[in-house]
C-alpha positions in Angstrom: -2.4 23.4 0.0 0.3 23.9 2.1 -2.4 25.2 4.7 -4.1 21.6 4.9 -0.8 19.9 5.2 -0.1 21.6 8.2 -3.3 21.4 9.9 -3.2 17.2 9.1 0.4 17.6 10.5 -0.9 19.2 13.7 -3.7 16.7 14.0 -1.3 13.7 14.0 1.1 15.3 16.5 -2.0 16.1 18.6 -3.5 12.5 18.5 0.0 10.9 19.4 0.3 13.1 22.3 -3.0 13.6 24.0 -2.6 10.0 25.6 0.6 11.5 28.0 -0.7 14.2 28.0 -3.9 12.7 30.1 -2.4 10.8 32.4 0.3 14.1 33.1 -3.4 15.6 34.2 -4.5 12.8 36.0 -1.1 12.8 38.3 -2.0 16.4 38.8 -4.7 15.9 40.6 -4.1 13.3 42.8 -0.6 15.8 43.8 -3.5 18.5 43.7 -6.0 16.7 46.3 -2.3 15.8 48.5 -2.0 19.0 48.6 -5.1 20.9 49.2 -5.8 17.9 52.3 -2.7 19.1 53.6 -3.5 23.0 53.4 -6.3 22.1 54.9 -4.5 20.4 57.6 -2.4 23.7 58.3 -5.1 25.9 58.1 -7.5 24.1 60.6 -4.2 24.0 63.0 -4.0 27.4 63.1 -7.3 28.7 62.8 -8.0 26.2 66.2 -5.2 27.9 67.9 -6.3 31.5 66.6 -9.3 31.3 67.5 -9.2 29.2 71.3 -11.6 26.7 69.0 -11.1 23.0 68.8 -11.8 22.4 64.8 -11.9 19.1 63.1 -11.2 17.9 59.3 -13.9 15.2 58.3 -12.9 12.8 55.8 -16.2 11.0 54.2 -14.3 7.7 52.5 -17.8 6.8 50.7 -18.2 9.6 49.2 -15.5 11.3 48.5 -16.0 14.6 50.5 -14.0 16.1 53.2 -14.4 19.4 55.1 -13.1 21.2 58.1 -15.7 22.6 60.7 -16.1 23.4 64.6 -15.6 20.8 66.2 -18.5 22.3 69.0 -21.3 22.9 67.0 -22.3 25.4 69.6 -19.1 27.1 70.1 -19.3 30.9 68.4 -16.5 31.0 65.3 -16.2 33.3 62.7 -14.9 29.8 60.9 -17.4 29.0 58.6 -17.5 25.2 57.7 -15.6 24.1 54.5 -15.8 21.2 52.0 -14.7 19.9 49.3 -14.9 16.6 47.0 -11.9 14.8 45.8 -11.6 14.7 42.0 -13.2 12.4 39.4 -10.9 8.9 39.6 -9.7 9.8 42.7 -10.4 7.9 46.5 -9.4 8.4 50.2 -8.1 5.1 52.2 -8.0 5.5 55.5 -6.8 1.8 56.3 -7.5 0.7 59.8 -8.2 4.0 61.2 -10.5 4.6 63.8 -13.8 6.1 62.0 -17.0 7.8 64.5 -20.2 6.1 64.0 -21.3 7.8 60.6 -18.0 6.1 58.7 -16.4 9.3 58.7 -12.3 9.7 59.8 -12.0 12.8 61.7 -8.9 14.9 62.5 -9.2 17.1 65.7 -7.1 20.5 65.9 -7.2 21.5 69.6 -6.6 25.3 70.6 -3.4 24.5 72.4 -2.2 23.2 68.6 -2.3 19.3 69.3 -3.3 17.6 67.0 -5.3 14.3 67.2 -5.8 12.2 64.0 -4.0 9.5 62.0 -3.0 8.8 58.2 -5.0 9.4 55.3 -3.8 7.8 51.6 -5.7 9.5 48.6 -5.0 7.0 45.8 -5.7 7.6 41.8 -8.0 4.6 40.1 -4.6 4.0 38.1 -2.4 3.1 40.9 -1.2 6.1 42.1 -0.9 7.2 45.9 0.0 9.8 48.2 -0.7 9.6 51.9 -0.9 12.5 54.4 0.5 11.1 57.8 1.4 13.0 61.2 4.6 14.3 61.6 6.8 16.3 63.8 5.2 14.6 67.1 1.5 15.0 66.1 1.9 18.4 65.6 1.5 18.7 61.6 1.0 16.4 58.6 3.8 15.5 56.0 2.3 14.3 52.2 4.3 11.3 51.8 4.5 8.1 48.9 1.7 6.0 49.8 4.6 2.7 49.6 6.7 4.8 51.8 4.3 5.8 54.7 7.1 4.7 57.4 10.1 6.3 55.3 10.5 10.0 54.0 8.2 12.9 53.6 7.3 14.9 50.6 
């Protein structure tokens, strides 16, 4: 008896908390995605300058997928190309940015470590938002609030 009355226990403390405890998920990924762009961001830095390779980080808004990759397709790297696809409820905005003829935003990573590339917001289908944005003089990327692109860094 006693056994049942803690497993109905259980099962009402589980159904009252498993709504916060979804949207605690949900926040972790769009902070997830923020973060992995911005490792991303690092990496293709460095592997550009490593290598004497200029690399560039695709960002596909209509679908979703983003990737780094030479930015020669002829040029000999040992970089193979990367992607990824943002997480279910999740969506790039890339405003008014300047996007190549196949709608993609690209971010160039030159071998002298200049950077060339403008903001990126990844925003959650429940309001959440977290933009990456240059810092430092173009020469790295900062995850900022999305309302706060102007103001302080992350």
């Amino acid at each position: 008896m006693e056994l049942i009355v803690v497993m109905a226990l259980l099962a009402v403390v589980f159904a009252i908390v498993s709504p916060f405890l979804t949207s605690f998920f949900r926040g972790r990924d769009l902070d997830n995605e923020a973060r992995r762009l911005l490792a991303l961001t690092r990496y293709g830095r460095s592997e550009a300058i490593s290598s004497g390779t200029a690399l560039e980080l695709w960002i596909d808004p209509a679908t979703g997928d983003y990737g780094l990759q030479p930015r020669d397709p002829y040029a000999t790297s040992a970089m193979p190309a990367t992607q990824y696809r943002l997480a279910d409820g999740l969506s790039f905005d890339t405003g008014q940015a300047t996007r190549g003829d196949d709608g993609k935003l690209r971010i160039v990573f030159h071998s002298d470590g200049a950077i060339e590339g403008e903001s990126v917001t990844v925003r959650e289908s429940r309001g959440g938002a977290l933009a990456i944005q240059p810092a430092d003089a173009g020469q790295s990327y900062v995850i900022a609030e999305a309302d706060q692109q102007a103001g302080g860094a992350r």
